[in-house]
N, C-alpha and C positions, 0 to 999 in steps of 0.2 A: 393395697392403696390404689387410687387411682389414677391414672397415669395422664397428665397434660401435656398437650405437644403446644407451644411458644413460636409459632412464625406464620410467613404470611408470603405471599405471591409479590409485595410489591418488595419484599428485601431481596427474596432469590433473585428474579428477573434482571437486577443490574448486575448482580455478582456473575451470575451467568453468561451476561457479555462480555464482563471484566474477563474472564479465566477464558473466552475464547479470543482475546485479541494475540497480536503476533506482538512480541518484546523485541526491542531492538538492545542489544545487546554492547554495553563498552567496556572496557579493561579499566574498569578499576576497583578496589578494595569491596564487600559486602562490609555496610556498618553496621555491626551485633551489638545487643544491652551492653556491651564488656568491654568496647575500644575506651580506650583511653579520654578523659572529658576532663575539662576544668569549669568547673560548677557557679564559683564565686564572680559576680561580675569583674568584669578588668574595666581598662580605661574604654571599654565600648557599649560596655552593659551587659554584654550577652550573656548567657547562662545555659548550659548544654544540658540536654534531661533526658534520660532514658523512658520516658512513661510509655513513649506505643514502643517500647522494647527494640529501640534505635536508639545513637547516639544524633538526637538531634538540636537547633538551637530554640528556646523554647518559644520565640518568635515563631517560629514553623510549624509547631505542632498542635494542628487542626482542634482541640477538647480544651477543657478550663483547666489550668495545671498552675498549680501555687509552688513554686520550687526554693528553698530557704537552703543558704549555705550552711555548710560546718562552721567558719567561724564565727560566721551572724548567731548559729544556736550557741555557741561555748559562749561567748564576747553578754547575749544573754539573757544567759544561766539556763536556759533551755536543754535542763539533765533527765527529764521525765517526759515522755509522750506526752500526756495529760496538759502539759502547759503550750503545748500545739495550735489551742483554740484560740490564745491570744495573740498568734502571727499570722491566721487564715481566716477570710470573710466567709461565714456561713457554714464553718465548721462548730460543731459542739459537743458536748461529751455529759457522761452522768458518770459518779465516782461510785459505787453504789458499791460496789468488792475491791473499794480502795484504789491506793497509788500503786501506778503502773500499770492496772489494768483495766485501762478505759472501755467505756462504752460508746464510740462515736457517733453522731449525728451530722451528716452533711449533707444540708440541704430538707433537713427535715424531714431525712428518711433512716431512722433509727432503730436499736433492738429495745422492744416494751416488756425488756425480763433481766434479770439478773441474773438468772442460773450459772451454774460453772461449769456444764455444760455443752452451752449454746454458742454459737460464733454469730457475728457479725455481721447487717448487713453491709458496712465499709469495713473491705477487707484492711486485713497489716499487713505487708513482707517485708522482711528483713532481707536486703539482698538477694531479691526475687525470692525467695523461700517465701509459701504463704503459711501465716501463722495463727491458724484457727482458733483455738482453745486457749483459756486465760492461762493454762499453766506452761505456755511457752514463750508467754511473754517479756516476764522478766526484766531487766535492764538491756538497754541499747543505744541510749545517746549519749556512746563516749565513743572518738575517734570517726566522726560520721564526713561525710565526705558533703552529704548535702540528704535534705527531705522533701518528698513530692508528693504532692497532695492532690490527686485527680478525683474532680467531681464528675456526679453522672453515672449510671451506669456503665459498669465495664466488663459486661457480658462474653468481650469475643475475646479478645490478648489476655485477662485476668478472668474471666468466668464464675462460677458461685460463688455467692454469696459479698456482691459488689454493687448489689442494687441500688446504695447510694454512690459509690465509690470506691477509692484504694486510698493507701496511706503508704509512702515508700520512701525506708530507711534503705541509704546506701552509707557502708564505711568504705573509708578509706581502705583504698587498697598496696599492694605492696608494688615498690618499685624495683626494677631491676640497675642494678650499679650504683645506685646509693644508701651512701651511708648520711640516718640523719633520724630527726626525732623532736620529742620536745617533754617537758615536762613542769606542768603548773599543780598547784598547792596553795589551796585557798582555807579561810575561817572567817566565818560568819554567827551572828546571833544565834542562840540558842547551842551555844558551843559548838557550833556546826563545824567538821574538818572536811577537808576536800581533797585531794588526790588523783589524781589521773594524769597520764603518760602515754607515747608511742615510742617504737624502737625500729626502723626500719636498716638490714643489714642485708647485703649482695650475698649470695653464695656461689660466686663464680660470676661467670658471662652472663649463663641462661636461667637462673633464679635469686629470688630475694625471698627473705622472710621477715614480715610485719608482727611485732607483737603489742598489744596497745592491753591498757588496764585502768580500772576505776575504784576507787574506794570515797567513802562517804560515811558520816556517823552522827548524828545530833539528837540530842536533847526533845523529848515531846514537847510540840508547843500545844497540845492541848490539857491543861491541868487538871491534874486529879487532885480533888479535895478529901478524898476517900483517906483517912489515914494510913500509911505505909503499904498501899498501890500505887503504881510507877504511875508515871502522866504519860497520855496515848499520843500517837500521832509522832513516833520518833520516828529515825533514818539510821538504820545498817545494814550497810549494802556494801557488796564490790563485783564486779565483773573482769573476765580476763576474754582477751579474742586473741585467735592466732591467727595470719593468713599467712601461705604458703604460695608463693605465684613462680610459676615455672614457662618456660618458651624453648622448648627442644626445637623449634625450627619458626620459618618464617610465618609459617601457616598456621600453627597450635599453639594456643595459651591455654594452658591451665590453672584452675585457681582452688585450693583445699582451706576453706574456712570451719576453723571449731573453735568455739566459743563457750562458756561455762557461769554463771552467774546465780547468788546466793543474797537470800535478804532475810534480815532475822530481828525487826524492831519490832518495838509494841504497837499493837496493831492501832486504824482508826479507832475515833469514838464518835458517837451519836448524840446530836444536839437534841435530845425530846423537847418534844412542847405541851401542852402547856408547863408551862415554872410551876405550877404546883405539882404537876407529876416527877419534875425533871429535878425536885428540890426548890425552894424560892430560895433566892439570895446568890444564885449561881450568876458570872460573867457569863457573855458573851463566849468565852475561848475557854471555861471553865466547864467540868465536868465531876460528877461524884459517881465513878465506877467500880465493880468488886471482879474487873476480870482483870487479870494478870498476866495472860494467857499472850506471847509473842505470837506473831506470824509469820511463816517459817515459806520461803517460796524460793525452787531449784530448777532454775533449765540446764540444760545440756543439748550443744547442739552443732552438727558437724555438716558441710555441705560442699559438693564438689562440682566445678562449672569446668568444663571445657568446648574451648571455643576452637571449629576446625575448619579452614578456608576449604574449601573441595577444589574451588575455583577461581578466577580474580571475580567473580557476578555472584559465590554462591557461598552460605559459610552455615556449617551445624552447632547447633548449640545445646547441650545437654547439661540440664543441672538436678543433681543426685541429691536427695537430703535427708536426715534424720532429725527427729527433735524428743526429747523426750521433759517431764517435766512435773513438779508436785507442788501445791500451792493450797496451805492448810490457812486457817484463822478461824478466832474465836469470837464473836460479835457481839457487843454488852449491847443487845437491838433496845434493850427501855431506857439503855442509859442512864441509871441510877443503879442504885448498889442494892434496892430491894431486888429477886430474881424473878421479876415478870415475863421478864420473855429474852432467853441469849440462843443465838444460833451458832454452834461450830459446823465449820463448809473445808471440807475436804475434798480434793480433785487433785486427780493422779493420770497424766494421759503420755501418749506416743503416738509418733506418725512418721511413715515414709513417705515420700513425693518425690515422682519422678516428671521431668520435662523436657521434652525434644523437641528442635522447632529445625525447620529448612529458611534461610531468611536468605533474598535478594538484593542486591543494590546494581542492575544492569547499565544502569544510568540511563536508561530508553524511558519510556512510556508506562513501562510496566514492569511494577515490581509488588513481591506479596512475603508472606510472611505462614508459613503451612507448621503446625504444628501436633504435637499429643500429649497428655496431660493424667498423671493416676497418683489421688492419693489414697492412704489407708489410714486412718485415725481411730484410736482405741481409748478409753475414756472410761476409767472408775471414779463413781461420784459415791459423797455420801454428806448426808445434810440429817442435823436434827436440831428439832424444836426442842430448845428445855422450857417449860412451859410453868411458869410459878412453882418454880421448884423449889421457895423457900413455905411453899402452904401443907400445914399437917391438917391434912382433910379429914383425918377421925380424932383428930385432938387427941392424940394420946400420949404426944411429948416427944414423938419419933417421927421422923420423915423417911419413909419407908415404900416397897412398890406395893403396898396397902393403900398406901392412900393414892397412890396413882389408879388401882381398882378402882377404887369408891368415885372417885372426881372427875376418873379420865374428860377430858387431857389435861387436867390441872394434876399439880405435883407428878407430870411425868414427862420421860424423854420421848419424845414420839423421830422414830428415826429411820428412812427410805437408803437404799445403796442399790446399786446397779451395772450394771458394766453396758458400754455403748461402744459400739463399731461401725465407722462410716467409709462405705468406699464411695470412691469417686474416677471416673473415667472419662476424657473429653477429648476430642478431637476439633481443632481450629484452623481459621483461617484471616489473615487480613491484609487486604490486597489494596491496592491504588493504580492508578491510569488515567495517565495526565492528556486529557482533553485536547489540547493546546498548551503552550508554554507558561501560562496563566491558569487553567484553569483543570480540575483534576477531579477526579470519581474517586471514590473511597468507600470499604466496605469488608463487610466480616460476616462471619458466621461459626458459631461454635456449637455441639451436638454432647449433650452432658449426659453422663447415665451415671443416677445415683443410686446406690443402696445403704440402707440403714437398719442396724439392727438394736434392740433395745432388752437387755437380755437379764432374769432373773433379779429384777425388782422385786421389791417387797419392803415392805411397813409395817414395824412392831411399835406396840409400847412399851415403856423401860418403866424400872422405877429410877427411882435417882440413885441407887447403888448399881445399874447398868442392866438388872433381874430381868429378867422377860417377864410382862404379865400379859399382853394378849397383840395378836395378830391383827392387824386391820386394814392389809389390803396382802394377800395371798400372791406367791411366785407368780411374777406373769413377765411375758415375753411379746415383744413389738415388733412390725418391723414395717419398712415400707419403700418401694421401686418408683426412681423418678426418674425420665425421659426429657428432656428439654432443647429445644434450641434458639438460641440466643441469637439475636443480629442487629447489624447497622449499616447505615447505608446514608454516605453523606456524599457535599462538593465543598469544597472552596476557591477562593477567588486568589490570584496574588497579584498585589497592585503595579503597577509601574513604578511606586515608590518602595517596593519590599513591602508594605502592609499586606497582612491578609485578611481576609472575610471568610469566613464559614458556617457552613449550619450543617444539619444532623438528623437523624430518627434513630435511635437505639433502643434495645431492650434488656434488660438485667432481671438476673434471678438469682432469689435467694432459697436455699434448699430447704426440704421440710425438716422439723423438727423436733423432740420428743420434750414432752414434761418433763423436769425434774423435782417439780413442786406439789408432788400427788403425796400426802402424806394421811390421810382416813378413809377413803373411797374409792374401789376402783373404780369409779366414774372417773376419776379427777385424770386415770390415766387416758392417752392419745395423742396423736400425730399432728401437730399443726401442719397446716396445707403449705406447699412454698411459693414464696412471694415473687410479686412480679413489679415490672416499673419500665414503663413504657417512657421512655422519653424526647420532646422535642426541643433543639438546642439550636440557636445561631447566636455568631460570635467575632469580635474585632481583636486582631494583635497589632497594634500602632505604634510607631514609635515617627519622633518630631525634632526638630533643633540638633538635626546629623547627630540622629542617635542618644542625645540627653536626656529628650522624654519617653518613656515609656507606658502606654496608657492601654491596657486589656481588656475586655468589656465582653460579657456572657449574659444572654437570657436564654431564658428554660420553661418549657411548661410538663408538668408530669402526672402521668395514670399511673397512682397504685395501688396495688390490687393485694389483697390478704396480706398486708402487715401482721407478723405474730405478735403477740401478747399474752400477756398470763391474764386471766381474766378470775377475783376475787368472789365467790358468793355471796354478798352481805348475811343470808338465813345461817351459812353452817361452816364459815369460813376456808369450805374447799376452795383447790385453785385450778384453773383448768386452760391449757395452753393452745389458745381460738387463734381465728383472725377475726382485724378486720377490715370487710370483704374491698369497700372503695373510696378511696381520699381523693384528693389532686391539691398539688403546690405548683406555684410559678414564684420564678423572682430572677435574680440576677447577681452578679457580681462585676465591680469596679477596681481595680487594680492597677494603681499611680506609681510611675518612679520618675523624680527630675534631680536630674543632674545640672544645676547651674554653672559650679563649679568642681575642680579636684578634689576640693576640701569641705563641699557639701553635698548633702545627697537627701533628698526627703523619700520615703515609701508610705504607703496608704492604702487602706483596702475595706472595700464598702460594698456589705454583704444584704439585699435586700429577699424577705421571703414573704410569702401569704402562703397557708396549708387550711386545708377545711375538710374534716370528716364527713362523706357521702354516704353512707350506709355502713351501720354499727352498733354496738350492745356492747358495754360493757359494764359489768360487776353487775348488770340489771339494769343498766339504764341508756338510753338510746344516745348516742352521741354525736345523731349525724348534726353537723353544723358548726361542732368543738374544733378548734385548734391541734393538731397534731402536738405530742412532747417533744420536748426539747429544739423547740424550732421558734427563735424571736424572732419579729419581723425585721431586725434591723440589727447589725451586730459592724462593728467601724473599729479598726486599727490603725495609725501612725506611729511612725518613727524618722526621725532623723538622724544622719552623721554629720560631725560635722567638725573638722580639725581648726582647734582653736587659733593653736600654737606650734610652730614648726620650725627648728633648729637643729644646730649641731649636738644639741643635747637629746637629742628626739623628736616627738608630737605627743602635742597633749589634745586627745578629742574626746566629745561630749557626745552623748547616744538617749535621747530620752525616747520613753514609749508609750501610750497609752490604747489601751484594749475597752470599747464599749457593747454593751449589747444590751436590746428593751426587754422589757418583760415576756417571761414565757411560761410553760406549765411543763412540771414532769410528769402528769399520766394525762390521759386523756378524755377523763372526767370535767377537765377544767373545774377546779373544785375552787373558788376567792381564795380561800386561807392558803392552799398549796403555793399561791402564784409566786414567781419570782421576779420581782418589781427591777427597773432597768439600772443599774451598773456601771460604773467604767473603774478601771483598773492601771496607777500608774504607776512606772517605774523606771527603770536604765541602767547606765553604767557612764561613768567617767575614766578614760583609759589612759596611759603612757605607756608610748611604745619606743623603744631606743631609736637611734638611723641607721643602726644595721638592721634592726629588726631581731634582734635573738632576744632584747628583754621586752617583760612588760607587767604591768600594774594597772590591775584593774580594780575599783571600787563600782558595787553592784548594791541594786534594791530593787524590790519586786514588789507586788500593792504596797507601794512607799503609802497609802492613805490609811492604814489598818482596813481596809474594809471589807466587813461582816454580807457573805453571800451566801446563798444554798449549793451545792453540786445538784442535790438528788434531794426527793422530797416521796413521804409513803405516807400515805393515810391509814392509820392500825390505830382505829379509834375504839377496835374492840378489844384493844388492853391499854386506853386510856390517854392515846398520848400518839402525836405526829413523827412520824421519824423522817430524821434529816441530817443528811451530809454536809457540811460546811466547807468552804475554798478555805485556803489557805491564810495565816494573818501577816503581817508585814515579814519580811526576811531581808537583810544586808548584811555584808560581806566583802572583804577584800581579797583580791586571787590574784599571786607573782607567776609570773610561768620564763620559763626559758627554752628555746629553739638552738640545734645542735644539726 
C-alpha cells in the first residue's frame, strides 16, 4: 500500500522552539492521569478531568470536553454507552450491531460500515485502555467514577483512530483505609430487575481492594407476534470489575484492574418497511419474527497502571493491558418470519497494549508529556448471508444445496471468515510553554506506524444444510503499511478573571481498513485508504456570579479527507470498502450550568453542525453536495436539579431531562424516505435521599413520551423492504440503594 506522511513545517516549527526552551524547575508533585480527582461538582462547580492525560480542572483544559459524573449517569439510568447521546451536544451514534455496541458520530465525523471488524473513528477507553473492536466492549457503566467526552481530533495524547474524538470511561477507583460501599436494587417495566454494588476494603496501610458488580434481566419490549418465538430486544447481562490499588512507598501507585462481563438476551429486531413486506397489521413496537437465536457477547479484560515519581518535576506511567472478547448474533435482517434475508455475525478478537509516557509538572514555563504507545489486535470474523433460504428453486418438495446450485444466491448460505492482525506503534509528544503568565504555547506530535494483515479469506456457497456447493471468492490474503504523523499546535489566553480563550490547528487519523463485506467477488476485496481530518478550533471556558455560571463555548471548522464506507453496487449487489475522498463541517457547541441556588442547578447543551459532501460516489451516484450521516444540524439537551423539600426526614428532589435533535440521514445518499425527521426525548427521576445520606429512592423514566424513532436506517430494496433500527420505547422504574 501506499504509504502517506500527515504534517507540515508550520506544526513542527513551534514545537521545535517549544523543546529548545530552558524550564525552570520547582519542587512540586508531577500530576499523572491517576492522582487522585473528585469528578462530581461540589459547592464550587469544579469538575477535575483527566482528558490531556493530567488531573486537571476542566476550566483549564484548553479542547471541547463534556465530563458527566458517576452519580449524574446512575441517579439517570445511564447503564449503556448508547444512551450517551442524550447528555452530549453533537454527539451521535447508529445501533446497527445493537446495544452496547455503538457506532459513534461526533461532530459528524463517523464510521459509514457496520462490520465487526472495523473500529471507530471516535475512539472508546475504558480506563485509558483503548478499545477498538466491538467484541471488547461489553458492559461498563457500573461503578464509573465519571465519563468524558472529547471532541475533535486527537491525533497526539490518544492517536488512531480519533479522527472525530475519544469517549472516556473512568471507574472508580479503590481507596486506601477504607472501608465502605454501597448497594442499590432496582425494578422497572417490562419486569426489568436491576442489581449492582461496590465493596471497597483496606488490606493494611498500603493497599485496598475495590470490587463492584452489575446484573440486569428484562423482558423484550419488542413483540413477537410469531407464535411461541420469544419477543426481541431483551436484557441479560451482568458484569463483575476488580480493582486492586497498591502504594509500597510515597512515589509508586499501582493499580491491577480485571473485569469479566457476559450478556445473553434475545437479540434486537428489525423494523421493515414497507407494512406490506413487514406483515400489515403490525404495531409500531411489534414484530413477526422466526429467529430464536440469543446473542451471546464475553469480554475479559485485565490492566495494569503504574505510576512512578522519579522526581518531585518527573513521574512514569505505564499501563499494560489485555482484552480479549466474543460477540456472536443472529439477525432476522427482513424481519418477518418468511426467510428472506437473516445474517449471523460472529467476531472473536484479542489485543495487547502497551503505554509509556515520561509526564512533567516543573511548575516553570515548561512542561511536556513524551511518550510510546504498541498495540497488537487479532480478529476472526465470520458473517453469512442466508439468502431466501425458505425458496425450493427446483420445486421438488426439498430444500437442499440443489437448489442453492440452480438459484445461487437464492436458497443458499453464502459465507466469508478471515483472520485479521493489526499492529500498531506510535511514539508522542505534548508539550506546553507558558508565554507569559496569561498566555501559553501548546503542541504535540505523534509518529504512527501501522501494519495490517488480512489473512485467508474466502467465500463459499452452502446449501442450507451447511453442504459446500461452490467457491466464489478464492483464499486471498491482504495486507497494508501506514506511516503517519499527527499534530497540533495551539495558544490560549487566561483572563484576569480565570476565564480562558483558546484556539487550535490539529490533525487526526484514522487507520486504513479491510472489507469484511466481500461476499461474490474478488473485486469486492481491499484496503480502504486511512482517514484524515484536519481541524480548526477556538473556544471560551467562562464561568460568572463567583463561580455559579458556568458557560463553555467551541467553534470548529474541518477537512476531511477519505471517510470510509462500504459502498453497495445497485447492478450486482457487491459491496466494496471506498472513501470518500473530501467533506467539510463547521459548527459549534454551547454548554450552560447555573447555579442560582444550593437547591437548584439547571445544565444545557447546544450542539450546532453543517457537513457537505465535496467530492464522492457512492453506490453509483455522485454525492457531492449531500449531508454527511448521522450529523443533525442541531441536537439541544437540558436538565435540572432541583431539591424540593429538605428536612430531618431527608430531601426530596426533582431531576427532569429532555434530549432533542433535527432531522438527519443514516447514509449518505440522502435518500427522503431514509430521513429521520427531528425528535426530542423526555424523561427524569424524582429521588429521596435520607440526611445522612446512606438511603435513597429513586423513581426513574426514560422517553416518558413513547416515542417512536430510527437509530439506523439501510436501504435493501433489493429484497423488498427498508431496514431499520428503532430507539428504544418508554421505560420506568423504581431503584432503593443503600451506602455503607
Amino acid at each position: 500500500m501506499r504509504t502517506v506522511y500527515l504534517s507540515s513545517a508550520a506544526l513542527v516549527a513551534p514545537l521545535a522552539l517549544m523543546l529548545a526552551a530552558q524550564p525552570a524547575f520547582a519542587q512540586q508533585a508531577p500530576q499523572t492521569a491517576q492522582a487522585e480527582t473528585a469528578t462530581d461538582a461540589g459547592e464550587s462547580g469544579e469538575i477535575v478531568v483527566t482528558a490531556a492525560k493530567r488531573s486537571e480542572n476542566l476550566q483549564s483544559v484548553p479542547i471541547s470536553v463534556s465530563a458527566i459524573g458517576g452519580e449524574a449517569l446512575a441517579k439517570s439510568r445511564i447503564t449503556s454507552v448508547d444512551s450517551l447521546v442524550n447528555k452530549v451536544a453533537n454527539l451521535q451514534l447508529t445501533s446497527t450491531v445493537g446495544d452496547n455496541t455503538p457506532i459513534f458520530a461526533l461532530r459528524g465525523v463517523s464510521m459509514s460500515d457496520f462490520s465487526l471488524n472495523q473500529s471507530s473513528p471516535v475512539a472508546t477507553y475504558y480506563d485509558e485502555v483503548y478499545k477498538g473492536n466491538f467484541a471488547f466492549l461489553g458492559i461498563a457503566l457500573y461503578d464509573i467514577e465519571r465519563v468524558e467526552v472529547l471532541r475533535g481530533p486527537q491525533g497526539t495524547l490518544y492517536g488512531k483512530n480519533t479522527t472525530g474524538g475519544a469517549v472516556n470511561l473512568i471507574s472508580r477507583d479503590a481507596k486506601l483505609g477504607e472501608t465502605s460501599g454501597y448497594f442499590n436494587a432496582g425494578y422497572g417495566n417490562y419486569n426489568r430487575v436491576d442489581l449492582n454494588g461496590a465493596v471497597n476494603v483496606p488490606l493494611g496501610e498500603k493497599a485496598a481492594l475495590r470490587v463492584a458488580g452489575t446484573f440486569a434481566k428484562a423482558d423484550g419490549w419488542f413483540k413477537n407476534v410469531n407464535p411461541g418465538f420469544p419477543d426481541l430486544a431483551s436484557t441479560d447481562e451482568w458484569g463483575i470489575r476488580g480493582t486492586l490499588k497498591l502504594e509500597p512507598s510515597d512515589r509508586l501507585k499501582i493499580t491491577l484492574r480485571a473485569s469479566h462481563s457476559f450478556q445473553n438476551p434475545q437479540n434486537y429486531g428489525i423494523y421493515a418497511q414497507p407494512e406490506a413486506v413487514n406483515r400489515p397489521g403490525l404495531s409500531q413496537f411489534q414484530i413477526d419474527s422466526n429467529v430464536p437465536t440469543k446473542r451471546r457477547a464475553v469480554t475479559t479484560s485485565v490492566a495494569l497502571t503504574v505510576n512512578y515519581d522519579v522526581s518531585d518535576t518527573l513521574a512514569i506511567t505505564s499501563i499494560t493491558s489485555y482484552d480479549k472478547g466474543t460477540l456472536f448474533f443472529k439477525e432476522d435482517t427482513d424481519g418477518i418470519r418468511a426467510q428472506n434475508l437473516e445474517v449471523p455475525y460472529f467476531d472473536r478478537a484479542s489485543q495487547f497494549a502497551q503505554d509509556l509516557r515520561l509526564t512533567s509538572d516543573t511548575g516553570g514555563p515548561f512542561d511536556f508529556i513524551v511518550g510510546a504507545y504498541f498495540n497488537r489486535e487479532k480478529v476472526f470474523n465470520e458473517t453469512t448471508l442466508e439468502v431466501f433460504n425458505g425458496t425450493d428453486a427446483n420445486s421438488d418438495g426439498v430444500i437442499n444445496a440443489q437448489d442453492c446450485a440452480d438459484a445461487l444466491p437464492v436458497a443458499c448460505k453464502i459465507r466469508n471468515q478471515f483472520d485479521q492482525v493489526k499492529k500498531s506503534f506510535a511514539l508522542y509528544t505534548d508539550l506546553k510553554y507558558k508565554l507569559t503568565d496569561a498566555l501559553t504555547l501548546r503542541g504535540g506530535l505523534r509518529y504512527t506506524h501501522d501494519t495490517g494483515a488480512q489473512t485467508g479469506f474466502k467465500s463459499d456457497a452452502l446449501g442450507v444444510d451447511d453442504s459446500f456447493v461452490a467457491n466464489l471468492i478464492p483464499l486471498s490474503d491482504l495486507r497494508f503499511t501506514q506511516n503517519n504523523v499527527s499534530g497540533k499546535i495551539g495558544i490560549d489566553y487566561k483572563l484576569a478573571s480565570g476565564d480562558l480563550l483558546y484556539a487550535s490547528v490539529s490533525r487526526g487519523y484514522r487507520a486504513p481498513s479491510f472489507n469484511a463485506q466481500a461476499f461474490f467477488a474478488p473485486v469486492e476485496l481491499g484496503v480502504a485508504k486511512a482517514e484524515q481530518v484536519t481541524s480548526f478550533e477556538a473556544g471560551a471556558k467562562t464561568q460568572f456570579w463567583d463561580r455559579r455560571i458556568t458557560l463553555n463555548m467551541a467553534a470548529f471548522y474541518y477537512n476531511y479527507k477519505n471517510q470510509q464506507f462500504i459502498n453497495v453496487n445497485p447492478a450486482d449487489a457487491s459491496q466494496q470498502l471506498l472513501n470518500i475522498p473530501k467533506s467539510r463541517l463547521y459548527g459549534g457547541e454551547v454548554e450552560l450550568t447555573v447555579r442560582p441556588s444550593d437547591t437548584f442547578t439547571f445544565h444545557g447543551g447546544l450542539g450546532l453542525l453543517s457537513t457537505r459532501i465535496q467530492q464522492g460516489i457512492v453506490s453509483g451516484v455522485n454525492v457531492a453536495g449531500n449531508r454527511l450521516s448521522n450529523a443533525p444540524t442541531l441536537t439541544f439537551n437540558a436538565s435540572f436539579d432541583w431539591t424540593m423539600v429538605q428536612g430531618k426526614f431527608g430531601a426530596i428532589s426533582f431531576h427532569p431531562e429532555v434530549a432533542y435533535q433535527s432531522s438527519q440521514f443514516f447514509e449518505n445518499i440522502n435518500i427522503p424516505r431514509l430521513r429521520q425527521t427531528s425528535y426530542a426525548l423526555f424523561g427524569g427521576h424524582l429521588d429521596w435521599n435520607s440526611s445522612d445520606g446512606r438511603y435513597s429512592i429513586s423513581a426513574w423514566a426514560r422517553n416518558l413520551g413513547n416515542k417512536f424513532y430510527f437509530t439506523s436506517r439501510i436501504d435493501l430494496t433489493g429484497f423488498g423492504l427498508d431496514y431499520n433500527h428503532i430507539g428504544n420505547p418508554r421505560m420506568y422504574g423504581v431503584t432503593a440503594g443503600v451506602k455503607f
